[in-house]
LOTIVEX-233577 format. One record per residue (C-alpha): residue in three letters; x, y negated, z; residue number from 1. Coordinates in nm, 4 decimals, padded with zeros to 6 digits, m for minus. Example, Ala and Ser with C-alpha at 12.3 -4.5 7.8 and 13.67 -1.06 7.14 Angstrom:
<donus>
+-----+----------+----------+----------+-----+
! res !     east !    north !       up !   n !
+-----+----------+----------+----------+-----+
! ALA !  01.2300 !  00.4500 !  00.7800 !   1 !
! SER !  01.3670 !  00.1060 !  00.7140 !   2 !
+-----+----------+----------+----------+-----+
</donus>
This chain:
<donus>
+-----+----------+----------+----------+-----+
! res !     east !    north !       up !   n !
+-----+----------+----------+----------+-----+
! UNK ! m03.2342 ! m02.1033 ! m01.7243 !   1 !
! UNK ! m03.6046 ! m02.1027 ! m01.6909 !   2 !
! UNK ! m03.5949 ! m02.1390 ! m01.2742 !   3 !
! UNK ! m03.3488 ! m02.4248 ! m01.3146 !   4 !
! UNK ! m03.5815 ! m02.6162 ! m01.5361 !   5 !
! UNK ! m03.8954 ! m02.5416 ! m01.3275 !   6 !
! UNK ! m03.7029 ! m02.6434 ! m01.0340 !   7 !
! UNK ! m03.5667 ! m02.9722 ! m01.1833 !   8 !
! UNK ! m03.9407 ! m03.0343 ! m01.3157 !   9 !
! UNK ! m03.9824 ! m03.0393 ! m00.9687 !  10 !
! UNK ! m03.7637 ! m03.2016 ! m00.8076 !  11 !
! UNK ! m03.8071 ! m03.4830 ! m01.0524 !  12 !
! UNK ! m04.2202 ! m03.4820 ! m00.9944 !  13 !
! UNK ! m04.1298 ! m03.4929 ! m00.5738 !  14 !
! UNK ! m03.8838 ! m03.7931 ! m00.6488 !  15 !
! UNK ! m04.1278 ! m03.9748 ! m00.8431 !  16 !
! UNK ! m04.4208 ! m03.9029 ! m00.5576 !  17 !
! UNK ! m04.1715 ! m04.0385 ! m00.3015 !  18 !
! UNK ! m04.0681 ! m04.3202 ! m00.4776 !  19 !
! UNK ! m04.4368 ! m04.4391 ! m00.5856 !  20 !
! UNK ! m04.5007 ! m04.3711 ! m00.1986 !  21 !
! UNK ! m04.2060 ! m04.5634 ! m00.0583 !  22 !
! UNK ! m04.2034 ! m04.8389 ! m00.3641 !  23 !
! UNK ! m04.5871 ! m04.8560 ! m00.4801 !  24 !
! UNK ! m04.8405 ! m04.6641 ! m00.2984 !  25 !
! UNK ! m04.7764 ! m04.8668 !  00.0221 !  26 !
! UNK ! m04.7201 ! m05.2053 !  00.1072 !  27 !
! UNK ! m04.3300 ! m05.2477 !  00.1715 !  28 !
! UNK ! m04.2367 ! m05.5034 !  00.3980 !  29 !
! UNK ! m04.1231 ! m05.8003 !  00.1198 !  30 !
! UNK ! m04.4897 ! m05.7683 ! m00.0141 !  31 !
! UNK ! m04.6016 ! m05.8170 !  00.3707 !  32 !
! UNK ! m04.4088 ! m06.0952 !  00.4531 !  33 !
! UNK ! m04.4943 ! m06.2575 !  00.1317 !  34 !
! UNK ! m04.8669 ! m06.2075 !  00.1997 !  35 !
! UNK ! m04.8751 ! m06.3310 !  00.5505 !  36 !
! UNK ! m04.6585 ! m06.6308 !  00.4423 !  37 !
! UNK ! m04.8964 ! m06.7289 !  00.1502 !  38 !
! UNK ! m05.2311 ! m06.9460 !  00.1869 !  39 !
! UNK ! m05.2593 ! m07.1154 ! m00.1583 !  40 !
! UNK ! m05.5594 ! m07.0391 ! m00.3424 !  41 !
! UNK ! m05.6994 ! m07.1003 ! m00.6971 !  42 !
! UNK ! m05.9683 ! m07.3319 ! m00.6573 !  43 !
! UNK ! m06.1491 ! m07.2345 ! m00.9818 !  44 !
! UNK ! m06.1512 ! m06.8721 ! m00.8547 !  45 !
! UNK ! m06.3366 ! m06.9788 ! m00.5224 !  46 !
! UNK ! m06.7501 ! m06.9452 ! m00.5023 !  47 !
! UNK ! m06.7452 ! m07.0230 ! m00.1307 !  48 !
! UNK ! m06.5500 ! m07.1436 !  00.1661 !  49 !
! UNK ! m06.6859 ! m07.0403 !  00.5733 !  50 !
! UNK ! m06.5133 ! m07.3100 !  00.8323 !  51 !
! UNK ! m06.6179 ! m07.2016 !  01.2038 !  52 !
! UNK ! m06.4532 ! m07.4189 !  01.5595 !  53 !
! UNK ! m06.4238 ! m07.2350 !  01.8985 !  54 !
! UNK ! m06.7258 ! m07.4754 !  01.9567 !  55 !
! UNK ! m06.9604 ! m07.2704 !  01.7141 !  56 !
! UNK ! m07.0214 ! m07.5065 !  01.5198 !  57 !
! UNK ! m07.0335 ! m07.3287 !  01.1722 !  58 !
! UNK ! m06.9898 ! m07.4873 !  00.7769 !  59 !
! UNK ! m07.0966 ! m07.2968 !  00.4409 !  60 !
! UNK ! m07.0068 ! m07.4164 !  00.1278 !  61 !
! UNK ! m07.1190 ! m07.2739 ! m00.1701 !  62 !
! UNK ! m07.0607 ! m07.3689 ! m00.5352 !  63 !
! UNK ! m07.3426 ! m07.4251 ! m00.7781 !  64 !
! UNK ! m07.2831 ! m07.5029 ! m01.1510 !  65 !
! UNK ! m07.2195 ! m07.8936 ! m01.1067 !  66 !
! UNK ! m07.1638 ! m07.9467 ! m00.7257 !  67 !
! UNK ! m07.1247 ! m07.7640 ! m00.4006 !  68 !
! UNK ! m07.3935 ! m07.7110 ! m00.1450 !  69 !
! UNK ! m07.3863 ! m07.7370 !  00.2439 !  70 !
! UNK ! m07.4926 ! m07.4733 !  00.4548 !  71 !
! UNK ! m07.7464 ! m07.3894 !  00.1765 !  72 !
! UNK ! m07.9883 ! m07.6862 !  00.2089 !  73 !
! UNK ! m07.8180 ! m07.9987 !  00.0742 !  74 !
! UNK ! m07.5986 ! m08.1100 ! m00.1697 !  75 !
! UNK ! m07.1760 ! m08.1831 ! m00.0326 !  76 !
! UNK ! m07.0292 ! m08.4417 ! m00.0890 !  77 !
! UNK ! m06.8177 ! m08.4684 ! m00.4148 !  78 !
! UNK ! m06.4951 ! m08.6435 ! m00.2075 !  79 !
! UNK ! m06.4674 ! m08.4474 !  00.0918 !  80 !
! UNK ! m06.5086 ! m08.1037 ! m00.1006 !  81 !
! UNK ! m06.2479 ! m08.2183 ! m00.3594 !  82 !
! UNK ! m06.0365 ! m08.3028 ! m00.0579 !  83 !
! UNK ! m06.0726 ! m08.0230 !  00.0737 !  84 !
! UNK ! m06.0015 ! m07.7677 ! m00.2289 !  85 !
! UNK ! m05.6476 ! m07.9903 ! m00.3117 !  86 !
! UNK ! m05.5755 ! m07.8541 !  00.0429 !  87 !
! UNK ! m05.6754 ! m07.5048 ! m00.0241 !  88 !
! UNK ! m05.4826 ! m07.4740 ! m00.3833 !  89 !
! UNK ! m05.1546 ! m07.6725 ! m00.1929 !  90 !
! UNK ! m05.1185 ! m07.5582 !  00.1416 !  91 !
! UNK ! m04.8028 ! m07.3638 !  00.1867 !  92 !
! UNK ! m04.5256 ! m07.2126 !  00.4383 !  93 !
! UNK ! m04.3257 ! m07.4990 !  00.5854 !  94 !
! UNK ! m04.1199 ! m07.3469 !  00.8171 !  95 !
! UNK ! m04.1459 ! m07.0214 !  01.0311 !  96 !
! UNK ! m04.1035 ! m07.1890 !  01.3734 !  97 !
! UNK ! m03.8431 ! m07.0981 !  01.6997 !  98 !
! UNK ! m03.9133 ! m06.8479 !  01.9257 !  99 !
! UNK ! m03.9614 ! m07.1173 !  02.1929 ! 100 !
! UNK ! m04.2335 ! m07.2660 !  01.9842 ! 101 !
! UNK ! m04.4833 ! m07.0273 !  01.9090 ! 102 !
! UNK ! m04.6496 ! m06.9805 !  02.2849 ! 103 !
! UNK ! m04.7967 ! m07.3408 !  02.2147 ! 104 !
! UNK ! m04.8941 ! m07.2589 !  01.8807 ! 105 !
! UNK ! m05.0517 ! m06.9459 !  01.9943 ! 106 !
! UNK ! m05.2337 ! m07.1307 !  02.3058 ! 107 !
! UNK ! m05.3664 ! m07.3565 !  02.0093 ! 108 !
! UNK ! m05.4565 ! m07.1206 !  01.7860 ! 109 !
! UNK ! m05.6679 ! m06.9789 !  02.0077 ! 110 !
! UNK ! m05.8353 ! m07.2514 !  02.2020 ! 111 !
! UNK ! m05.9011 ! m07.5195 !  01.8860 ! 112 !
! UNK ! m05.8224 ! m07.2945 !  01.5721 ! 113 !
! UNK ! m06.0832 ! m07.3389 !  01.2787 ! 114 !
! UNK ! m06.1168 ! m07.0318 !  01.1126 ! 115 !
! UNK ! m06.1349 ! m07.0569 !  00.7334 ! 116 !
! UNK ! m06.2739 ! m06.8352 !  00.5093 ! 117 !
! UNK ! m06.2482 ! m06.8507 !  00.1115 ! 118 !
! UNK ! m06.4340 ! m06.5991 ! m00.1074 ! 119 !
! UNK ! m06.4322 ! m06.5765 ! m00.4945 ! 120 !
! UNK ! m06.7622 ! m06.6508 ! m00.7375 ! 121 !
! UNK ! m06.8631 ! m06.2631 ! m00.6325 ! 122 !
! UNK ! m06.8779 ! m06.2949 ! m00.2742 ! 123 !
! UNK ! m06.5884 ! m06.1166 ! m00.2241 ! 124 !
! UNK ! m06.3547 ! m06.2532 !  00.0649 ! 125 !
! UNK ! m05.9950 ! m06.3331 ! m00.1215 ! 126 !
! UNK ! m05.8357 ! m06.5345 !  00.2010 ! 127 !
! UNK ! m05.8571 ! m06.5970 !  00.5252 ! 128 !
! UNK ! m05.6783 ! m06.7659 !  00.7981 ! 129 !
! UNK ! m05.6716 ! m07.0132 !  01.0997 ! 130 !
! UNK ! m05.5659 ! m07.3796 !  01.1352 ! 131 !
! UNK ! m05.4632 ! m07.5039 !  01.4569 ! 132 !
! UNK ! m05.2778 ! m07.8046 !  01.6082 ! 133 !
! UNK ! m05.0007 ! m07.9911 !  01.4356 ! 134 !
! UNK ! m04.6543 ! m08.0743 !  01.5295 ! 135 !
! UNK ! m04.5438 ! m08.3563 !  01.7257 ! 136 !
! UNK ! m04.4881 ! m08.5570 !  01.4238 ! 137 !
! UNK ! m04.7556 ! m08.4574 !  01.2290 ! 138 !
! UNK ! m04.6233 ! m08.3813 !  00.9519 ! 139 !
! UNK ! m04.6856 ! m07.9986 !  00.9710 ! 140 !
! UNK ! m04.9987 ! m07.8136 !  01.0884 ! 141 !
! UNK ! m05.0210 ! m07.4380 !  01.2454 ! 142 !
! UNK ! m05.1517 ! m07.1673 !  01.0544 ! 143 !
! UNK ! m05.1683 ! m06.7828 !  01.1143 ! 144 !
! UNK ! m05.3307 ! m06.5453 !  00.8448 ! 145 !
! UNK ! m05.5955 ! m06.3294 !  00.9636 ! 146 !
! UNK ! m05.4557 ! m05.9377 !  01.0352 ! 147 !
! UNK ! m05.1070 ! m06.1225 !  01.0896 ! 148 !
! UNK ! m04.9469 ! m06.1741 !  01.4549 ! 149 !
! UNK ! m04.7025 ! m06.4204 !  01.3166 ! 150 !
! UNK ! m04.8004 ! m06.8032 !  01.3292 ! 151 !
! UNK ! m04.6076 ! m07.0422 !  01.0130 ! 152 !
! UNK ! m04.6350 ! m07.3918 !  01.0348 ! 153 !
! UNK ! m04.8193 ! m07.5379 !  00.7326 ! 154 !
! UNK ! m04.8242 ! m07.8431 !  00.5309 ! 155 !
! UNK ! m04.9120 ! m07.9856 !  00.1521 ! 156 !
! UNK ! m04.5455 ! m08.0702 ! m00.0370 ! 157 !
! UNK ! m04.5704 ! m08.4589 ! m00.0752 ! 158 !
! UNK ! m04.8464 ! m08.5262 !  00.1727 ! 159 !
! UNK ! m04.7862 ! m08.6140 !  00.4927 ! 160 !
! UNK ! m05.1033 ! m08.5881 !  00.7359 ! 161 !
! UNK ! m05.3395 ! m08.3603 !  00.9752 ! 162 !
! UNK ! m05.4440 ! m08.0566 !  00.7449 ! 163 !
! UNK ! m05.7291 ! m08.0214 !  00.9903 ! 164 !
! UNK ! m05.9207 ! m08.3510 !  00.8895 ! 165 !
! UNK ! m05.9724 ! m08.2171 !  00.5493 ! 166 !
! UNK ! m06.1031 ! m07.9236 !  00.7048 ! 167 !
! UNK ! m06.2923 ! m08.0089 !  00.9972 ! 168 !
! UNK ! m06.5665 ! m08.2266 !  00.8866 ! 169 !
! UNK ! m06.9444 ! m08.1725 !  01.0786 ! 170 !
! UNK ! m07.2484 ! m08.1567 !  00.9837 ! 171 !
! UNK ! m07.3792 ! m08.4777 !  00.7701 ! 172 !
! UNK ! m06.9917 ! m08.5935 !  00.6746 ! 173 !
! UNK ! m07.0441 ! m08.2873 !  00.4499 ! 174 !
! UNK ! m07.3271 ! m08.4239 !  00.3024 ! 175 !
! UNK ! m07.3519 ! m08.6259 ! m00.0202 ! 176 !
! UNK ! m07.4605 ! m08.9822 !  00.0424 ! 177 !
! UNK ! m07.6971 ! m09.0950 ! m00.2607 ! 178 !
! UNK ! m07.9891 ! m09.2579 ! m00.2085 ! 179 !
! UNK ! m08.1292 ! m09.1855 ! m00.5459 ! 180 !
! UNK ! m07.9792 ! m08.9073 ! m00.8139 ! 181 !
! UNK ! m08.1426 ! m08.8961 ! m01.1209 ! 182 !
! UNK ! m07.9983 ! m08.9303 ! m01.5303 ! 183 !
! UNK ! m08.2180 ! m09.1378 ! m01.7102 ! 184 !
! UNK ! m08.3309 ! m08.8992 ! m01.9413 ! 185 !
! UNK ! m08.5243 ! m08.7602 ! m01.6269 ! 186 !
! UNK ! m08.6991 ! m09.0461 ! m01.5106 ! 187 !
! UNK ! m09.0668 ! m09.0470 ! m01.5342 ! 188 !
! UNK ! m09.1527 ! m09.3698 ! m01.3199 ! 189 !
! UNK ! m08.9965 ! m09.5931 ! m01.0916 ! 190 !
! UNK ! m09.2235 ! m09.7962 ! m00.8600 ! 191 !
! UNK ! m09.0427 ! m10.0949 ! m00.6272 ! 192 !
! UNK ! m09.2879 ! m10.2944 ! m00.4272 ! 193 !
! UNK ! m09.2047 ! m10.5809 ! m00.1956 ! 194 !
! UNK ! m09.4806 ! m10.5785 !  00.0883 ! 195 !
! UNK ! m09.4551 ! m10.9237 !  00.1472 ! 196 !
! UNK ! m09.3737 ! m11.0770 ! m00.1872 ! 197 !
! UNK ! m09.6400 ! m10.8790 ! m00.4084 ! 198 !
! UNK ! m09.6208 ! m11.0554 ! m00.7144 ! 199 !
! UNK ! m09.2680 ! m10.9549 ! m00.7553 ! 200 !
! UNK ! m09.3587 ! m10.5791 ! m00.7438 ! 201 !
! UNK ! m09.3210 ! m10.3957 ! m01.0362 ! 202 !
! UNK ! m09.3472 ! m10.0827 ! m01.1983 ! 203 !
! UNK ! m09.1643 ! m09.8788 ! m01.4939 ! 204 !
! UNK ! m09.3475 ! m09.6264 ! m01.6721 ! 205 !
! UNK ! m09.1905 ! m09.3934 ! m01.9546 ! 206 !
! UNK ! m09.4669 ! m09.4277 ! m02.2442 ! 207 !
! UNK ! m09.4853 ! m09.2420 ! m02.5402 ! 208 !
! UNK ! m09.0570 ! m09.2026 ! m02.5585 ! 209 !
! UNK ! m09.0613 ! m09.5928 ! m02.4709 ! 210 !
! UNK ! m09.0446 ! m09.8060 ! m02.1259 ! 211 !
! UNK ! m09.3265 ! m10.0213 ! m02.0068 ! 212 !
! UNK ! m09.2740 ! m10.2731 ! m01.7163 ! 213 !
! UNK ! m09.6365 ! m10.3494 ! m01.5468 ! 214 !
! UNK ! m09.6983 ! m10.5446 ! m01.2059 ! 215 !
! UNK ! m09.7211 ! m10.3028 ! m00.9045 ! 216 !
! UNK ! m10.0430 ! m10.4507 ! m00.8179 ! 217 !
! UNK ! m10.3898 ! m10.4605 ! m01.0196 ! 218 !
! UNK ! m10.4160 ! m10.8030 ! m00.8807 ! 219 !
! UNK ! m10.0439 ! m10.9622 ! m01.0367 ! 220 !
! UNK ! m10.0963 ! m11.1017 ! m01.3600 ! 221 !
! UNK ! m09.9341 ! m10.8960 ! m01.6050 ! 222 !
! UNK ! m09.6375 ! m11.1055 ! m01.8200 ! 223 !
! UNK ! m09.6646 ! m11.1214 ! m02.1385 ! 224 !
! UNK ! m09.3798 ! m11.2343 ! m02.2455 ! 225 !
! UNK ! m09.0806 ! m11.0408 ! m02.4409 ! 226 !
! UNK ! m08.8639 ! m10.7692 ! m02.2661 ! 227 !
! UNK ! m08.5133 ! m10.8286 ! m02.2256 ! 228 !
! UNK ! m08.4041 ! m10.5817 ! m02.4745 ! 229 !
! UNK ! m08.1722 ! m10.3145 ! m02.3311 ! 230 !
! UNK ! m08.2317 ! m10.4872 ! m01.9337 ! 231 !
! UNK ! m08.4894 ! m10.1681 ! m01.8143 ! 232 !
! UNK ! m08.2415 ! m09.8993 ! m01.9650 ! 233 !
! UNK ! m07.9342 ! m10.0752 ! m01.7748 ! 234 !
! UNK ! m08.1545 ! m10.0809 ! m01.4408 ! 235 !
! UNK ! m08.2575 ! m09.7390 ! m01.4338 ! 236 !
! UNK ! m07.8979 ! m09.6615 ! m01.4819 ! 237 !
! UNK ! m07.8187 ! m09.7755 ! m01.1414 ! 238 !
! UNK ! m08.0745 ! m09.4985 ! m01.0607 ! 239 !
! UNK ! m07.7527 ! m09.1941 ! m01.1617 ! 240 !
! UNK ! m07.5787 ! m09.2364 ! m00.8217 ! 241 !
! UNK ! m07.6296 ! m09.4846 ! m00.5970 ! 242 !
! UNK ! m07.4600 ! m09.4240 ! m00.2301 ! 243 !
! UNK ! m07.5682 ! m09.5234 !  00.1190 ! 244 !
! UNK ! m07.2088 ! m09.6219 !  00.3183 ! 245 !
! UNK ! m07.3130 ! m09.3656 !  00.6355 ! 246 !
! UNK ! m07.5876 ! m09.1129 !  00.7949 ! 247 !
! UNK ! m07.7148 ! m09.2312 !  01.1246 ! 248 !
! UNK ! m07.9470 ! m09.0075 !  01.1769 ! 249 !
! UNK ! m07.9248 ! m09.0029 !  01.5494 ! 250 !
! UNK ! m07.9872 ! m09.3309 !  01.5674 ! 251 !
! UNK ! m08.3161 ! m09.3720 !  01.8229 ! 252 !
! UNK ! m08.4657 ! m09.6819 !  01.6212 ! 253 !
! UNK ! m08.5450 ! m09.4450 !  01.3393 ! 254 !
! UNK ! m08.8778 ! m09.3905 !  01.5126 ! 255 !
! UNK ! m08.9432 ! m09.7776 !  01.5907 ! 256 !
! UNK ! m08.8450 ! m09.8749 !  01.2371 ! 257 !
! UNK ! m09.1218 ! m09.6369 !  01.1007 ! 258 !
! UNK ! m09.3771 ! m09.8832 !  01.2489 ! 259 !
! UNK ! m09.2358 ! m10.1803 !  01.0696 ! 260 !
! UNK ! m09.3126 ! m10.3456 !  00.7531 ! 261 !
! UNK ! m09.0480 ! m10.2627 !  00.5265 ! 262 !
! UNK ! m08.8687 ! m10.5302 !  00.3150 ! 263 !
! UNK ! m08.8373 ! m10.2959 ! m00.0322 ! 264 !
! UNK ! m09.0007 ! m09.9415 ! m00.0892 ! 265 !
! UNK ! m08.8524 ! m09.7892 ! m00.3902 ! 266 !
! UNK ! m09.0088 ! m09.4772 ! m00.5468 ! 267 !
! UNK ! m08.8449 ! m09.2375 ! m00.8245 ! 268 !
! UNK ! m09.0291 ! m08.9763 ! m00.9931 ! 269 !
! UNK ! m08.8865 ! m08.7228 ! m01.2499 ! 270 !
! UNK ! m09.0157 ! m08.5600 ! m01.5479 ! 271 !
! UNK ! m09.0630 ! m08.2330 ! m01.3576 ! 272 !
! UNK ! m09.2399 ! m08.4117 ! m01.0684 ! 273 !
! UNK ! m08.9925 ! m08.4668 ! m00.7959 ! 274 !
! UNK ! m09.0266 ! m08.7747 ! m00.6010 ! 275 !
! UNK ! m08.7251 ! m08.9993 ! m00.4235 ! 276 !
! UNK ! m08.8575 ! m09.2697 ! m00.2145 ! 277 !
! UNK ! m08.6441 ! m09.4392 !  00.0233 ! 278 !
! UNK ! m08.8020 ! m09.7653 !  00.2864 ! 279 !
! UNK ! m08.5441 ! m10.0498 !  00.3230 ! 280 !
! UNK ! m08.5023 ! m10.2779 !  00.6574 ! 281 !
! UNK ! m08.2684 ! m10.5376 !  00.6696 ! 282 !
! UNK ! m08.0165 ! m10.5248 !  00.9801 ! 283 !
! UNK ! m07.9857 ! m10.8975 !  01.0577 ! 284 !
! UNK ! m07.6025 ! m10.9690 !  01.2145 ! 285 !
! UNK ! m07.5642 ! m11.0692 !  01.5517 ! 286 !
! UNK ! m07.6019 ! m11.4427 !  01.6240 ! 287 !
! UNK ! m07.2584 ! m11.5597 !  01.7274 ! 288 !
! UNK ! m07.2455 ! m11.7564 !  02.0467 ! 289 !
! UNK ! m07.0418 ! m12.0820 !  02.0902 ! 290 !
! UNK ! m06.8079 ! m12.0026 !  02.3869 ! 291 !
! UNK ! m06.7416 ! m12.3207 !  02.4980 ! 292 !
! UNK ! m07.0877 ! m12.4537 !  02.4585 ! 293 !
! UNK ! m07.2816 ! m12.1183 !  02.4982 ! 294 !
! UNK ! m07.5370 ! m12.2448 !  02.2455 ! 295 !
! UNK ! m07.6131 ! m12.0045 !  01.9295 ! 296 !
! UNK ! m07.4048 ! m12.0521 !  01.5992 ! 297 !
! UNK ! m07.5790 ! m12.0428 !  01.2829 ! 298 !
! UNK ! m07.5480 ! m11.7727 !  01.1077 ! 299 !
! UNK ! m07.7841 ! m11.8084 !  00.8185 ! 300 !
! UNK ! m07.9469 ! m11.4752 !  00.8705 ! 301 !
! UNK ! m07.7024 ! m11.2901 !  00.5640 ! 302 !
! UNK ! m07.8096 ! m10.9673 !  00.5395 ! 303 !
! UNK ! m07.4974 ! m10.7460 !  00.4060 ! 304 !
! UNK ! m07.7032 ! m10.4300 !  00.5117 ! 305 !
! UNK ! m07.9900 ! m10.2549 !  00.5359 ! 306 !
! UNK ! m08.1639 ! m09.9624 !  00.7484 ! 307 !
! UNK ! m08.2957 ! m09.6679 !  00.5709 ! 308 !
! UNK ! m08.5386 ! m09.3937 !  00.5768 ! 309 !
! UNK ! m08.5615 ! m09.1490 !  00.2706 ! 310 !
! UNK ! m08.8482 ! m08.8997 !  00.1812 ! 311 !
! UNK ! m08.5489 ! m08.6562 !  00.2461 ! 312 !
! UNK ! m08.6140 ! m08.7767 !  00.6068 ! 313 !
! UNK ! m08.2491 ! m08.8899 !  00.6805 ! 314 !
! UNK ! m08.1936 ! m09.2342 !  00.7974 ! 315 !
! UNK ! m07.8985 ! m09.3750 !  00.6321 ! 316 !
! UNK ! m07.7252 ! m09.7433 !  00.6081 ! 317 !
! UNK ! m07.6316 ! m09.9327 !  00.2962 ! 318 !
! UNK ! m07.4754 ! m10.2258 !  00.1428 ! 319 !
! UNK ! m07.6480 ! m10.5320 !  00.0208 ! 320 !
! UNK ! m07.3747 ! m10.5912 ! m00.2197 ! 321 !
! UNK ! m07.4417 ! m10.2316 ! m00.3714 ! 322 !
! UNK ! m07.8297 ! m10.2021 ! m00.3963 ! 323 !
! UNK ! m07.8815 ! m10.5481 ! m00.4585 ! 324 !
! UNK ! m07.8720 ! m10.4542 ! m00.8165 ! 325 !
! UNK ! m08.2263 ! m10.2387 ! m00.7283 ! 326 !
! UNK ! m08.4005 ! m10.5326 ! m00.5400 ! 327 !
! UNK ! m08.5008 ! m10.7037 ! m00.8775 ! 328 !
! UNK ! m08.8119 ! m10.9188 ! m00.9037 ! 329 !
! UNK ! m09.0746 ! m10.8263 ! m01.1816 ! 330 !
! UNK ! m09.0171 ! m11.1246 ! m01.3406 ! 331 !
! UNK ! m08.6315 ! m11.0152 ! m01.4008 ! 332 !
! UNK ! m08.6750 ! m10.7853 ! m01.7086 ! 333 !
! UNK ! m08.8751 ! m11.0529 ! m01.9393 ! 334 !
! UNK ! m08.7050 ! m11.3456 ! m02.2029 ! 335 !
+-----+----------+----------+----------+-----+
</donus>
């Protein structure tokens, strides 16, 4: 009786092994072909994404407390990140494609594949995988995991689109665009001179837990008059966000432009002693030309835009109809 118990102890400890080994202690293949058929990811779980092109051109984003950095040196932009993590969390399996198919998708895995790499908030890597080209419609885009020979084509349920232009983005498209970033309650001084109309330069001083609006230069009279009440607080508002439309930063008359008097020079300093300073040029139109008289069209000289160079040292364009709410006179924030 004793050996029969002993050896059905046995038996039942060997089953268990084998089962655990078969069932649990390796990956059977339903748990691989639902791993290397899954690309989702939790976006509040990620701390940073990698994206690398055949061309070596390389992207690292990396989430701080309030934004996302680029490539560790300056601040991403809020809309193509968020674009890009609704792809991440969505993405899915589409359809596993023909036979037939897959050479192509292969051929473009491996000639324009961006690799992508997402890690969690401790550096550890929870996904990785490689977008190629899409389908002749569109409508899907090819994906293989990394460690998996078998390519899926991918897409977003509801979307329709090129997966790959929320992915492949370079160099300043990943960048935020603001001119000037600062909440009020940081603002030491803001200093906006006009070179060529002096009197209207002005200054803003934070005084004592109060504002104080004196002329830019010793020479302006100062006005005496009453402050608009509430106007200064409402302008330096403006100074939160406040976006230029586009880097152009290969642009060659960056260098020329730096020898020109600029029409505005705006300077923000902050409470712990940052300064954001940013020259403004305006970019005149292009005089139309009469075609059947070849004589010049009048154009007025509207300026909807203007060159500019930061203390960041990027040169960036912007809207008239946007910053015109910065290019007040000092005369602006009196009764």
């Amino acid at each position: 009786m004793n050996r029969t118990i002993i050896l059905l102890i046995v038996f039942l400890v060997l089953a268990g092994f084998t089962g655990w080994y078969f069932y649990g202690g390796t990956p059977d293949k339903t748990s691989l072909l639902k791993a290397e058929r899954t690309f989702k990811v939790d976006p509040e779980d990620i701390g940073k994404i990698f994206i690398a092109d055949r061309e070596g051109t390389q992207t690292t984003l990396e989430r701080r407390k309030d934004h996302w950095v680029v490539n560790g040196q300056y601040r991403a932009y809020d809309n193509a990140v968020d674009n890009l993590l609704d792809a991440i969390s969505r993405i899915e399996m589409d359809f596993k494609p023909p036979e037939a198919m897959v050479p192509n998708m292969v051929k473009s895995l491996a000639t324009n594949g961006l690799k992508v790499e997402i890690y969690d908030r401790r550096e550890r890597q929870i996904m990785a995988y490689y977008l190629g080209g899409t389908t002749q419609d569109e409508t899907g885009t090819f994906i293989i995991r990394e460690g998996f020979d078998q390519p899926y084509v991918a897409h977003i349920p509801g979307w329709t689109g090129n997966l790959r232009y929320r992915y492949n983005l370079r160099g300043d498209e990943w960048r935020d665009k603001s001119v000037f970033r600062a909440d009020i309650s940081d603002i030491a001084e803001v200093g906006v001179e006009y070179p060529q109309q002096k009197n209207q330069s002005f200054r803003i001083l934070r005084q004592d837990g109060d504002w104080k609006v004196l002329p830019f230069y010793e020479i302006t009279p100062t006005i005496n008059r009453l402050e608009q009440e509430g106007a200064v607080e409402t302008y330096l508002t403006e100074f939160e966000g406040i976006f230029a439309e586009t880097f152009q930063n290969d642009n060659p008359q960056r260098d020329s432009l730096r020898e020109q008097l600029p029409f505005c020079t705006i300077q923000l300093k902050t409470r712990d002693g940052n300064v954001q300073q940013a020259d403004f040029y305006p970019r005149y139109p292009k005089i139309p030309i009469n075609p059947e008289t070849g004589v010049p069209i009048p154009s007025g000289d509207v300026v909807e835009r203007y060159s500019v160079l930061s203390s960041s040292g990027d040169f960036m364009v912007v809207q008239q109809a946007i910053f015109q709410k910065l290019f007040r006179p000092y005369g602006f924030f009196f009764k």
